[in-house]
C-alpha positions as CSV (number, residue, x, y, z in Angstrom):
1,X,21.3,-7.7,19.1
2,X,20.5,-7.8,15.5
3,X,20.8,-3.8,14.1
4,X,19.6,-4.9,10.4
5,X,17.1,-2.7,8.7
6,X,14.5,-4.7,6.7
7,X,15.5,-3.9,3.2
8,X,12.5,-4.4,0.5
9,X,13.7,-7.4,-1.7
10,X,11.4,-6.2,-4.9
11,X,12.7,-5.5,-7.9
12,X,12.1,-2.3,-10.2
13,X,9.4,-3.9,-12.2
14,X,7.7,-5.0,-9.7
15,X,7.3,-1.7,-7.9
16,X,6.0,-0.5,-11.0
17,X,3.1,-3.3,-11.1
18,X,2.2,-2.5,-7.6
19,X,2.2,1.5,-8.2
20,X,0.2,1.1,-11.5
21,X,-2.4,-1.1,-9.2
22,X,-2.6,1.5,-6.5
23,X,-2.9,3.9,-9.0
24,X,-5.7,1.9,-10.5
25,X,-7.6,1.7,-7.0
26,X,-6.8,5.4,-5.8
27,X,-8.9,6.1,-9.4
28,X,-11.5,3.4,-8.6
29,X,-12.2,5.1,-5.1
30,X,-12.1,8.6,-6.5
31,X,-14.9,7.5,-9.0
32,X,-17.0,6.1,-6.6
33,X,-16.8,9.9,-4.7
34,X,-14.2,9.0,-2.5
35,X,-10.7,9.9,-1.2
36,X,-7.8,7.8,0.7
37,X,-6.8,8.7,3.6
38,X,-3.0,10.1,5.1
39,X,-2.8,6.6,7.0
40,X,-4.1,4.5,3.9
41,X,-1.9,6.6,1.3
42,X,1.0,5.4,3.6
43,X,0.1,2.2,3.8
44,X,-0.3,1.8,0.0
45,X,3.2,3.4,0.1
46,X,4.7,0.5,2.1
47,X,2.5,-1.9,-0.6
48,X,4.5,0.5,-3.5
49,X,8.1,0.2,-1.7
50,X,8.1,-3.7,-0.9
51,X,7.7,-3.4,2.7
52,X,4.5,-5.3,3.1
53,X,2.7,-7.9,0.2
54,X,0.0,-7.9,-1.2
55,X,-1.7,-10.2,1.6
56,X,-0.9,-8.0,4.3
57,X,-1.8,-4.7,2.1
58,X,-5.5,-5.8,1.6
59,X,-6.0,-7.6,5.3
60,X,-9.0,-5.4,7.4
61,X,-7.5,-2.9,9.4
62,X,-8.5,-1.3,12.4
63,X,-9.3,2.6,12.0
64,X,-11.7,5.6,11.4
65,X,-12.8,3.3,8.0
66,X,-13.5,0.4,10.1
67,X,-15.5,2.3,12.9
């Protein structure tokens, strides 16, 4: 059985890019009237930290948003 975490293989300035473009779209959607959600705020999170790319941070997801 394989007991290896999945650590996030990004380096420093790259979490940085991918905070500033969060930040950038948490902004966008707060102009428009808006707030993110507790589950999207998490999953932009797991964007921030590396654990997911870019592909699988912008795929549809199922969800209140999606209802």
């Amino acid at each position: 059985m394989n007991t290896r975490s999945h650590k996030p293989t990004i380096s420093a300035a790259d979490r940085k890019l991918r905070e500033e473009a969060v930040n950038y779209s948490r902004a966008s959607v707060g102009l428009e009237g808006f707030k993110l959600s507790p589950a999207d705020e998490a999953h932009a999170a797991r964007f921030i930290n590396g654990e997911i790319n870019l592909a699988e941070f912008v795929k549809r997801r199922s969800g209140p948003a999606n209802e």
